[in-house]
Every structure is written in C-alpha cells, then in structure tokens.
C-alpha positions as CSV (number, residue, x, y, z in Angstrom):
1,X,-23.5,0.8,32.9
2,X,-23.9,4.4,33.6
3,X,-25.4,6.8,31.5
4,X,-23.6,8.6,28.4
5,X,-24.3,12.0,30.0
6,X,-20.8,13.4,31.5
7,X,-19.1,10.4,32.1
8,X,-15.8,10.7,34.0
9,X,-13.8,7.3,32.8
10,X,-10.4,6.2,33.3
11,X,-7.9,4.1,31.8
12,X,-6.9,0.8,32.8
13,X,-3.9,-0.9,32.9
14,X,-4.3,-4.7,33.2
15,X,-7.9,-4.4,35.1
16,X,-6.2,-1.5,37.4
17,X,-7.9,1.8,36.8
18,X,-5.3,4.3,36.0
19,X,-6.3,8.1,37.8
20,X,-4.4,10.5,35.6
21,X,-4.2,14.0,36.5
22,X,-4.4,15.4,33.0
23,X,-8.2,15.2,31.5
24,X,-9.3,15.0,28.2
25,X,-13.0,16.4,27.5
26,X,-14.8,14.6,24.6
27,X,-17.4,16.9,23.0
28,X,-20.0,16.2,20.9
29,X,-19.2,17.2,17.3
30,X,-23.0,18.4,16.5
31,X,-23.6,20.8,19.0
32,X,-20.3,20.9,21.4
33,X,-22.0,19.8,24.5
34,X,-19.6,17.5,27.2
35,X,-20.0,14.0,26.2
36,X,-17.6,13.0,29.1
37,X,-13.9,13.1,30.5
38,X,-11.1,10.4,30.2
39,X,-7.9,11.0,32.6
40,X,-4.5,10.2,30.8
41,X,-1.7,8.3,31.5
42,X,2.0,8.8,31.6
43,X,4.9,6.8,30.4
44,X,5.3,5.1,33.4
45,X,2.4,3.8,33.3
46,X,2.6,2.3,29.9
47,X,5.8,0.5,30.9
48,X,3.4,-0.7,33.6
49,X,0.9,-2.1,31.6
50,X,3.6,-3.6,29.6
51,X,5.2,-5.6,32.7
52,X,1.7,-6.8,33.5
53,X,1.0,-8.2,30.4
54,X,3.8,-10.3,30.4
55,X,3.5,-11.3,33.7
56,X,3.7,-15.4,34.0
57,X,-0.3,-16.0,33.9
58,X,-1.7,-19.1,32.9
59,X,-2.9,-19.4,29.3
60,X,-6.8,-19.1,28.6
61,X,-8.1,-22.6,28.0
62,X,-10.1,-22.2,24.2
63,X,-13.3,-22.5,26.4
64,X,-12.2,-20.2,28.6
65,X,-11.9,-17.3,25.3
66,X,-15.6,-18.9,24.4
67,X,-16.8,-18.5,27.4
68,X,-15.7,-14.2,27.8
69,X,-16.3,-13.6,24.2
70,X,-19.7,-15.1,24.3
71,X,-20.6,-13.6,27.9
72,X,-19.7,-10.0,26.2
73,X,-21.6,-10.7,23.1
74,X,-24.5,-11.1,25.3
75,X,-23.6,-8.1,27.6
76,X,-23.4,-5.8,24.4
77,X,-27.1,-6.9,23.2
78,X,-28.8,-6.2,25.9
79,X,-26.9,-2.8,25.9
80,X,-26.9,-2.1,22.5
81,X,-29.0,1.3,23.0
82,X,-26.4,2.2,25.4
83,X,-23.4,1.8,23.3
84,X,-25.3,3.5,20.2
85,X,-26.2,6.4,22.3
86,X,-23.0,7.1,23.1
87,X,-21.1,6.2,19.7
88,X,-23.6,8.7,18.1
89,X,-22.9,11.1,21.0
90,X,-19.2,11.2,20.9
91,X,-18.5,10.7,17.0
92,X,-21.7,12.6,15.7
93,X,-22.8,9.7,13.5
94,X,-26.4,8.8,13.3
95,X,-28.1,6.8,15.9
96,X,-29.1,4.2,13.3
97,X,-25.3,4.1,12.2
98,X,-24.7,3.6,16.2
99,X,-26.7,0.8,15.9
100,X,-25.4,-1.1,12.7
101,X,-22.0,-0.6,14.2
102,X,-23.2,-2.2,17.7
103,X,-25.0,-5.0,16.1
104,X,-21.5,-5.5,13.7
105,X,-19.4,-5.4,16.6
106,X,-21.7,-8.3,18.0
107,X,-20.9,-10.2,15.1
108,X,-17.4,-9.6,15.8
109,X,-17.7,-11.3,19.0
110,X,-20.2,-14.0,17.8
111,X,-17.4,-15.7,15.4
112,X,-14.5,-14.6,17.4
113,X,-16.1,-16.6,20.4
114,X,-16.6,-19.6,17.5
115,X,-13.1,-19.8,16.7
116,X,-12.0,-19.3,20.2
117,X,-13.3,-23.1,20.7
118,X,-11.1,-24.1,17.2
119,X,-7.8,-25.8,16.8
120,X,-6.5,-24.9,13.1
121,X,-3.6,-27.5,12.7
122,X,-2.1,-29.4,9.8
123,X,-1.3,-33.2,9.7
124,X,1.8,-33.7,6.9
125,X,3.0,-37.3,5.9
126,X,6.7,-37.1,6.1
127,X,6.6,-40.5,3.5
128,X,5.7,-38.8,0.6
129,X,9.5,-38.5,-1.1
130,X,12.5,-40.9,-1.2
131,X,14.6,-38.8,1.9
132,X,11.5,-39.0,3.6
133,X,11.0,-40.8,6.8
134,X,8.0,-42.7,7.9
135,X,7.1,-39.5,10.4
136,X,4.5,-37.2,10.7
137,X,4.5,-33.0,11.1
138,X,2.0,-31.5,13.1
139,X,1.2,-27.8,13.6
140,X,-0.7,-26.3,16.3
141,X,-1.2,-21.9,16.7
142,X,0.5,-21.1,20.4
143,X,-0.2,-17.0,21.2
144,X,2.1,-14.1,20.2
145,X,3.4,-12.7,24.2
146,X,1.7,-9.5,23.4
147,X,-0.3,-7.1,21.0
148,X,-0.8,-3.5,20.5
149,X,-4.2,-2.2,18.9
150,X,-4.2,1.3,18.2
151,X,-7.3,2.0,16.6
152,X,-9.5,4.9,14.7
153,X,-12.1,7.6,15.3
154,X,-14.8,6.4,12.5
155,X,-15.9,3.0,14.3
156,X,-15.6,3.7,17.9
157,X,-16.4,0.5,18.9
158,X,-16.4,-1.9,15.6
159,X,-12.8,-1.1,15.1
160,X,-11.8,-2.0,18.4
161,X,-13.5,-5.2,18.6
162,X,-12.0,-6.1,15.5
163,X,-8.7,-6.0,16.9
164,X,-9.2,-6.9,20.4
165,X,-11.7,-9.8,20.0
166,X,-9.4,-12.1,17.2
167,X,-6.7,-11.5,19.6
168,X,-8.6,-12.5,22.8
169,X,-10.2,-15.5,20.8
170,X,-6.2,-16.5,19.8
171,X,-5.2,-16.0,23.4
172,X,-2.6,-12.9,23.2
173,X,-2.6,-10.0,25.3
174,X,-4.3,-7.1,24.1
175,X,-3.0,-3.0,24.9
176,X,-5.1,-1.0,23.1
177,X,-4.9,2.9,22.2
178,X,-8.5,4.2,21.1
179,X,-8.5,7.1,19.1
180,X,-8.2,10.7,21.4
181,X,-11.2,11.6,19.6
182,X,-13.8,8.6,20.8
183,X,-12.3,7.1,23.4
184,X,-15.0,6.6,25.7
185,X,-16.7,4.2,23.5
186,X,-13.7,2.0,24.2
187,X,-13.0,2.7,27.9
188,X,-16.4,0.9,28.3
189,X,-15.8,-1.5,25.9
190,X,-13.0,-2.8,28.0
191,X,-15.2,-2.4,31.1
192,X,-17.4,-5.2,29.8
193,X,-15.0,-7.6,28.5
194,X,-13.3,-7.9,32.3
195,X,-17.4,-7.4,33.1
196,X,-17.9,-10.9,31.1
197,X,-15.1,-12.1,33.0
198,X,-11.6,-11.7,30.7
199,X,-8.7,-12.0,33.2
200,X,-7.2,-8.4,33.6
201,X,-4.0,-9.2,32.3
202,X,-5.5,-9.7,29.0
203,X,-6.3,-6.6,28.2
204,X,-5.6,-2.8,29.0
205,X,-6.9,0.6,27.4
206,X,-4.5,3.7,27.7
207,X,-4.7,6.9,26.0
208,X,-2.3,9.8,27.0
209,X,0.9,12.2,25.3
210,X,1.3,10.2,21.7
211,X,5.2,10.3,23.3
212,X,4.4,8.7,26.5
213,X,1.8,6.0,25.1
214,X,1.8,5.6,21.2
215,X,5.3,6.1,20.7
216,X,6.5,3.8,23.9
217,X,3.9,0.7,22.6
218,X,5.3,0.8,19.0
219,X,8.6,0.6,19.8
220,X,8.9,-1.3,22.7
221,X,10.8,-4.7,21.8
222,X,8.9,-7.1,24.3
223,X,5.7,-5.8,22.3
224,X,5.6,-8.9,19.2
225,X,2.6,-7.6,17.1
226,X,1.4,-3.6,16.3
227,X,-2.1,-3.9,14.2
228,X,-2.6,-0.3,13.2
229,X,-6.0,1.7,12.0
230,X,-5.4,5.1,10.7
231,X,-3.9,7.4,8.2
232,X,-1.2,6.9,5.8
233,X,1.7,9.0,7.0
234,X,1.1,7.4,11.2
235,X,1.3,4.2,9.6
236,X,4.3,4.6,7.4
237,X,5.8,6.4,10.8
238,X,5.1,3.4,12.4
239,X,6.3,0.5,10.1
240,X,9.6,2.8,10.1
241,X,9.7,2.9,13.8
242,X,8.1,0.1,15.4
243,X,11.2,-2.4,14.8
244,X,11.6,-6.5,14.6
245,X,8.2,-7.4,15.4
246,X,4.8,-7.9,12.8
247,X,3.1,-5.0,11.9
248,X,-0.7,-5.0,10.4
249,X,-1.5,-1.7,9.0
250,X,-4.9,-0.8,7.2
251,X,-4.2,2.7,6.1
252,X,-7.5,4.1,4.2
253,X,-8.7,3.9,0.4
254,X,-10.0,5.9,-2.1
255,X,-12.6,3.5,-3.8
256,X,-14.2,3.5,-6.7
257,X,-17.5,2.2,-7.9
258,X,-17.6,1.6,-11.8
259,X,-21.1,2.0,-13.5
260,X,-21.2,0.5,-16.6
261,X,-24.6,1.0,-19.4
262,X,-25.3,-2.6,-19.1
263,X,-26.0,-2.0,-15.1
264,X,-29.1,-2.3,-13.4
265,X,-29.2,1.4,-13.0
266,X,-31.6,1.4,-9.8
267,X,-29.8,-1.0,-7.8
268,X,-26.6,1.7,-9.5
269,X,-27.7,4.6,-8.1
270,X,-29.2,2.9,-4.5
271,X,-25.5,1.5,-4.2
272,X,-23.6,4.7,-5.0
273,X,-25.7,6.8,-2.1
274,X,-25.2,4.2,0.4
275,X,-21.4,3.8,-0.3
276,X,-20.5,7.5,-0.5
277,X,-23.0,8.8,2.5
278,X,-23.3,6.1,4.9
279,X,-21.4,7.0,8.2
280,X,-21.3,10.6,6.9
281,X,-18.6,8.7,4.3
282,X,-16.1,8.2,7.1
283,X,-15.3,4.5,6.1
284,X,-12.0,3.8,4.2
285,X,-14.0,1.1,2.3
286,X,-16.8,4.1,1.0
287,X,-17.2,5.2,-2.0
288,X,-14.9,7.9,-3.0
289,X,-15.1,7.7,-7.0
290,X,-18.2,6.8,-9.2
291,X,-17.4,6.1,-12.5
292,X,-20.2,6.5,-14.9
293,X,-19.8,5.1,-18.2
294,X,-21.0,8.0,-20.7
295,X,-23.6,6.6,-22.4
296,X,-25.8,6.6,-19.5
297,X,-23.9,9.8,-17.4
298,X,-26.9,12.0,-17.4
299,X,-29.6,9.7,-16.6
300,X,-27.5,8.4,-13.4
301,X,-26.7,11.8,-12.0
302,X,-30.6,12.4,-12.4
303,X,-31.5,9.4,-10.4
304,X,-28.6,9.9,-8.3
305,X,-29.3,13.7,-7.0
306,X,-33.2,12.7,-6.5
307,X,-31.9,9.9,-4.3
308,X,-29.5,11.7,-2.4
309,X,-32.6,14.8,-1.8
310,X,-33.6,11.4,1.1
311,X,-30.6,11.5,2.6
312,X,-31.4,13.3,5.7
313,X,-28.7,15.8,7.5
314,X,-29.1,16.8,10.9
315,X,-28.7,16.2,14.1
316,X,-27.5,12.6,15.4
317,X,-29.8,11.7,17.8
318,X,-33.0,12.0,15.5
319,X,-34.0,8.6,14.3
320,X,-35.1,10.3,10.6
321,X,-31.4,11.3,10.3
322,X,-29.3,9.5,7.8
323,X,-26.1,11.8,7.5
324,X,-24.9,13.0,10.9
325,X,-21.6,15.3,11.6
326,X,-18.0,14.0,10.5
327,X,-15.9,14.0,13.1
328,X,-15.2,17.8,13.9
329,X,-15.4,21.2,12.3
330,X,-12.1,21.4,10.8
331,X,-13.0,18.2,9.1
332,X,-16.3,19.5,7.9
333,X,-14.0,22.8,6.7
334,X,-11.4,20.4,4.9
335,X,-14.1,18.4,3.0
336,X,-15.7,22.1,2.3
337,X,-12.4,23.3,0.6
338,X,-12.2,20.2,-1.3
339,X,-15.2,21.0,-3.0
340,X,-14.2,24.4,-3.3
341,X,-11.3,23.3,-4.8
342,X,-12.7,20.8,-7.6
343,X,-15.3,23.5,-8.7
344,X,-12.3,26.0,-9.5
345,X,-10.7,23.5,-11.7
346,X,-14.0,22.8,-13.5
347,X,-15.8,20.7,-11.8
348,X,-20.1,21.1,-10.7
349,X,-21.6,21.0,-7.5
350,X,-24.8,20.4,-8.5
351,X,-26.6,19.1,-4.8
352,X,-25.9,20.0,-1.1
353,X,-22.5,20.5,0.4
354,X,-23.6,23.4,2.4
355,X,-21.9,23.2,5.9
356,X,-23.0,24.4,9.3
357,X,-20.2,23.3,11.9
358,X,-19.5,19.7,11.7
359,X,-22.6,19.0,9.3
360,X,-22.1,19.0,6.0
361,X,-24.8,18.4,3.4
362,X,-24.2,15.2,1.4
363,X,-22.5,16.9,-1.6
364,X,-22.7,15.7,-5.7
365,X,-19.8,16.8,-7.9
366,X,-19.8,16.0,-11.9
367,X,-17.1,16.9,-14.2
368,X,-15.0,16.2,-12.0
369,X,-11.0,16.3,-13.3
370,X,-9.2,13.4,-12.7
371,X,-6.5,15.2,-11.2
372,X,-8.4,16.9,-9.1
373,X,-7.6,16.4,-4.8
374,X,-11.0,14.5,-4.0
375,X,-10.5,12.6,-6.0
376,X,-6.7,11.6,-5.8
377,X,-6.4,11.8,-2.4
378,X,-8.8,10.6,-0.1
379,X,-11.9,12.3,0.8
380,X,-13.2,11.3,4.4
381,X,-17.0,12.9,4.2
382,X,-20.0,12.7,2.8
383,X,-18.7,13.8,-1.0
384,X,-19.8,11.7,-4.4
385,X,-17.9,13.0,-6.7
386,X,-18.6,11.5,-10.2
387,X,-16.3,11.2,-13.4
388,X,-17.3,9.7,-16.6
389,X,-15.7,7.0,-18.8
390,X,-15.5,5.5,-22.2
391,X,-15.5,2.0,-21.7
392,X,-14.7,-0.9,-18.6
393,X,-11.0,-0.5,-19.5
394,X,-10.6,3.3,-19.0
395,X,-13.1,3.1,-15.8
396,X,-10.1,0.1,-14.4
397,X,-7.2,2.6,-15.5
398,X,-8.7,5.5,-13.5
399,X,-9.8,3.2,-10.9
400,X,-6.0,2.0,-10.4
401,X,-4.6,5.6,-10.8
402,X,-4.3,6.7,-7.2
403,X,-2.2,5.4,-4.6
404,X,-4.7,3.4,-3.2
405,X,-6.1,-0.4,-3.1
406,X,-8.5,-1.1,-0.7
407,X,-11.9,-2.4,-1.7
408,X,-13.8,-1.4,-5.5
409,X,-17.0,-1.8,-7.1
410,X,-18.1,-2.3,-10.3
411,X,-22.1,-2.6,-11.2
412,X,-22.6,-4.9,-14.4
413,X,-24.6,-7.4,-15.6
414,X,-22.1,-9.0,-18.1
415,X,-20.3,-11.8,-16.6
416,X,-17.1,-10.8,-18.8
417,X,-17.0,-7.2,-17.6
418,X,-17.1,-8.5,-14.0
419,X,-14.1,-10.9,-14.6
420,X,-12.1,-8.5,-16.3
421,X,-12.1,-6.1,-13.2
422,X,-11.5,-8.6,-10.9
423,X,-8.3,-9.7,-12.6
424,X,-7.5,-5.9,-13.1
425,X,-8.3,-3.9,-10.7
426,X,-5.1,-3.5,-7.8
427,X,-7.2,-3.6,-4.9
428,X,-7.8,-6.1,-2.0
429,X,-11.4,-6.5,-3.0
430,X,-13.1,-6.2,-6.1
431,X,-17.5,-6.5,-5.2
432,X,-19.7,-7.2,-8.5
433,X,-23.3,-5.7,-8.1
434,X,-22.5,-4.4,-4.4
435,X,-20.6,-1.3,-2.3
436,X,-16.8,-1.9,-2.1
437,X,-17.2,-1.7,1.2
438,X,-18.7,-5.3,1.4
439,X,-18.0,-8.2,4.0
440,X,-19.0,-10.1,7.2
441,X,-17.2,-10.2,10.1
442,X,-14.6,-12.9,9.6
443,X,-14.2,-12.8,6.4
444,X,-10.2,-11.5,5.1
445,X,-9.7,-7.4,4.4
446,X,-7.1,-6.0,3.9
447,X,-5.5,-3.5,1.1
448,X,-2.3,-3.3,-0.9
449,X,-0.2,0.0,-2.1
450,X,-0.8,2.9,0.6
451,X,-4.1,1.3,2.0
452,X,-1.7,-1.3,3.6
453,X,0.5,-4.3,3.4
454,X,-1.7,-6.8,1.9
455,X,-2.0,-8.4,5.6
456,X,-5.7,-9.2,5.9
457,X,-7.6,-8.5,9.0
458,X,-11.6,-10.2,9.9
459,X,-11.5,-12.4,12.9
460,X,-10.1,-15.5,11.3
461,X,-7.0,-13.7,9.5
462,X,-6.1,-11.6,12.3
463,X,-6.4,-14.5,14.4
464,X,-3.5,-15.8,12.4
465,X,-1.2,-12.1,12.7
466,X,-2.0,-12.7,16.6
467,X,-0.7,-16.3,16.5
468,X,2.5,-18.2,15.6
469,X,2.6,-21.7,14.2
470,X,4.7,-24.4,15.8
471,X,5.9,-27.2,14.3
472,X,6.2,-30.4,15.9
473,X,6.7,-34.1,14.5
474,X,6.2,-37.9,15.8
475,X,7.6,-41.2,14.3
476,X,4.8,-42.7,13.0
C-alpha cells in the first residue's frame, strides 16, 4: 500500500480501474495541503459497472465470503497505521479517532466473516392445525442480484465496511459511492478487499457528476437494494426516486442525554464530553442535547466545563489531540453561526467555540431555548449545548420534541426512571448509564421519524436487507 502523501487513485468498476479525465483533489481540512486525487467516472461507466455486476458469475460458497472477509480483516491490522493516517488526513479527525474507527471497521469484518460461514433458516411443522398436512417448510436466505452503498464523510472507512462487508458476507454485489469528500479512504478499501481475494464482480467503487453516478444507481430498476448514509433531505430525494426496490436509509439524529439528580454525576459529566466531542461531534449517534435536571444544573456545568478544558483542539496528526477539524471551513462557519445564533436568543457560551478554519473549539452553551436551531435541528460539531428540566417526564417530552429518533441517553441510578424512558422515549435506542451512541458491530441500529425508516443496520440486520428468504417445503 502506498503512502497517504499525494495519492493519485481511481475508481473501479468490477476490479477494472476506471481512468477518468475529470479529477477531484481531496485536501486536508486542517491546513489545505493535497491529500490526493481520485479521477471520475461518467454515466457510461456506471451502466458499466451495473452490466458487470449482474453478469452470470458463480455464487460465493459461505467459505468462500469467510475466507475474503477474514483475509481483509487481517490485511487491515497489519495496516491499521496506514488507514488511520490517511482517515485523519483526509477528514481532519484525530489520529486516535483514525484508529478507533480502523480497529471498528475490523470488528466489522471480524463478525461479518463469522456469519458469512452461517445458514439462518427455519424448520416449520406443517401438522400443527386440522387443514394441515403432514409437511414441513423450510427457509434458506438466497442473495438480493445487486446493492448500492452510498455512504458518508464522518466514517471514511467504518461506514463503508458497514455496508459493504454484511453484503459481501450475504453474497450480493456491492456498488458503492463514498462520500466526494473522503473518498480515498474507500478507493483503498476496495483495493484490499479484491487484495484479500473478493472476485471483482463483487464489488465496484465509483464517484463522479451526482447525475451520472448517484442519480443513475438509485434509480436504476436492475439495482434491488439502495442502503443510504447521509442527510435528511438526499434521503427523502431518494426514497422518492429510487422506485420498486428496498431502500435502508439512516438519515442523522439529534440525541439527547438526560441527567437526572439521582445520577452518578462523574460517570455524568465523563459521558456527556465524550458523546458531544468525540469525532469533533460528527456522529449522528453524538450527543446533541444534555438535559440536566435543575437540582443539580450548576454543579454539572462546573464539572462539565473543567472537563471539557482536557479536550485538546488542534491539529490531527498530534497524538495529544482529542478534537480535530469537522469536515471543512464552511462547516466550522455553520456550527459558528449556530452558536451565534443561540446566544442572541438568550442562551451562554460560557467555554471555547472559538474557530480558526476548520477547527473549532469544543463549545458549552447553557440556557439554551428549546426552540433554539442547535438544538432543533441537528448540530454536526463539537457543540454541548445544555438545557435544564424539572423532572424525568419533561426531560422525555423535550427529548421527543424534534424530528428525530435515533439513539438517547439517560444517566440514572433508579431502575424506575430507566424503564420509564425506555418505554417513552421515540427513538431506536434508549442507553441507561452510557452515550447514546452505544453498540458493537453486529448488533441492530437503526432510527425511526427523520433519522430513518426503522430498518436496522449492524452486520446481522443488514445481512437480512441484503438477503431474501425462500420458502421451500418437503412431505414429511
């Protein structure tokens, strides 16, 4: 693997390297240097990759998905620096974020490669009524013909293997569309799965015109399965355009970590910095709301603003940074003018959220209105903005006020409290005593409302979205 100094990559469409004319330059977002170049594709290419993917191949034996996904698992370790070096490089997150996010995406491939060797079936008695018959029903999961990924800028390489691996590990085609922003983490990605020996027409990478790529995947009819990452308004576009086929989309969150005065307020306050600032808060499952019951307001914004003062801010590559850049400087300026905005309608900064560039300091807001933007809509960055409540059952109401329902939080140590919020709150997750953010690899995840349609992804439910189940029965 070459070095993530001014890499020149190219697509591929079904292990054939595409050499586009038009080049995209990927600079870093902390101090613009060239990270590297990816050439483009046109439509006709697309259409290509398409035809090749459906191309009569033989199906990949369950060992055969083992045997790739476990090759690359091993590939990925013993490059892990690699990956992380350029993650950090082309995202501006911190190295030691690179790294989490390299050793998650190993996981990804660790249980994908596990279930790739499974058989999930059922066995139903066909005896069990009097217009039965003395039969038996099996079920077996056959592959969907073919699946798009397109995938988002704030996991270069987690996000992808989320979608790529489950498929793989089911045995369905894969075209995936990185995000314009950190494609390169992806292009090499790919290089390493047909590296670990994945048959080219499993997989191809393209990024080009959203009209000659984007567009063509979603709507394509031959395409059966579009598993979306991204905003809200792309993934409405898509479930609009994309037609009769299955459409996973995980469209973002605005979660919110309750703090109640029974709450171990350490474990509180260590929980809240690590939610909101962790990946410079570019995570759909961080913390975008902390509710603070009153009683014990003032003594968690204390704790909270001398913890936060750790939180280093700086430049990506130094392993003492915590915070690195969000994703470019008109981010950085939109997460500015959000704050900007909050404090005119009453609410305090009261530590960091100076910018410079793409940096921008992790910021704490109290007072904040509940109708204020950060706090309705979501906030991608490194913001904590902190509202106070009266009791669980106002901090639930506010919680399900927004559009959102992705993953929640609630810090407690009354068993009551915890099952009331995990009957009430409208989310897909509901964590006692940990970030809503919380999960391993395979578990489900998934949102309802505008964070998505309630379609779980982790690698044994997408594994299911990138199957079918057939039906088949025997007299017994």
């Amino acid at each position: 693997m070459e070095q993530d100094n001014n890499l020149s990559l190219h697509c591929y469409a079904a292990g054939k390297m595409i050499r586009g004319e038009e080049l995209l330059t990927i600079r870093s977002p902390y101090d613009r240097r060239i990270v590297g170049t990816l050439s483009t594709v046109k439509k006709e290419d697309t259409l290509a990759a398409i035809a090749a993917a459906l191309a009569p191949n033989a199906l990949m034996s369950h060992f055969e998905r083992y045997q790739v996904l476990n090759k690359a698992q091993t590939l990925l370790g013993e490059r892990k620096g690699e990956f992380a070096a350029l993650i950090s490089a082309e995202s501006g997150l911190s190295i030691r974020e690179a790294m989490y996010e390299t050793g998650r995406a190993m996981d990804v491939l660790m249980f994908a490669a596990i279930a790739g060797l499974q058989e999930p079936g059922q066995v139903l008695s066909c005896d069990v009524s009097p217009q039965g018959k003395t039969r038996k029903i099996y079920t077996v999961q056959e592959p969907v013909s073919l699946a798009v990924a397109i995938t988002p800028f704030n996991h270069p390489l987690n996000q992808v293997a989320h979608k790529v691996a489950p498929a793989l590990a089911a045995g369905t085609p894969v075209i995936l569309k990185p995000s314009e922003k950190t494609p390169l983490t992806a292009i090499r990605f790919v290089e390493l799965l047909y590296e670990a020996g994945l048959p080219p027409h499993m997989l191809s990478v393209l990024l080009g015109p959203t009209h000659e790529v984007a567009e063509v995947l979603v709507a394509d009819p031959r395409v059966a399965v579009v598993s979306f990452t991204g905003s809200v308004s792309v993934g409405k576009r898509i479930a609009q355009t994309a037609g009769y086929k299955k459409v996973i989309l995980e469209l973002g969150g605005n979660d919110p970590l309750i703090i109640l005065e029974d709450a171990e307020l350490e474990l509180a306050v260590t929980l809240a910095a690590e939610g909101a600032f962790r990946n410079s808060g570019q995570r759909c499952t961080a913390v975008k709301r902390i509710l603070v019951q009153e009683s014990i307001h003032n003594e968690f914004v204390s704790r909270f603003i001398e913890k936060t003062k750790t939180y280093t801010c700086g430049n990506p590559a130094d392993p003492a940074t915590i915070v690195g850049t969000v994703i470019d400087e008109a981010a950085a300026i939109h997460l500015e003018r959000l704050i900007e905005k909050a404090v005119a309608q009453g609410a305090n900064l009261v530590q960091g959220g100076a910018r410079q560039g793409a940096l921008l300091q992790p910021a704490i807001l109290t007072q904040v209105p509940r109708h204020a933007e950060m706090v309705v809509q979501e906030a991608f960055g490194p913001l904590a903005p902190i509202m106070a409540v009266t009791h669980l059952e106002d901090a639930v109401s506010v919680a399900n006020s927004t559009a959102y329902g992705l993953s929640s939080g609630l810090v407690t140590n009354n068993l009551e409290h915890a099952m009331y919020a995990i009957k009430h709150i409208k989310a897909g997750t509901v964590n006692i005593n940990e970030v809503p953010g919380y999960r391993i690899e395979h578990s489900p995840f998934g949102g309802i409302k505008d964070s998505g349609l309630g379609i779980k992804e982790g690698v044994t439910e997408a594994m299911k979205t990138f199957s079918f189940t057939k039906t088949y029965s025997l007299p017994w």
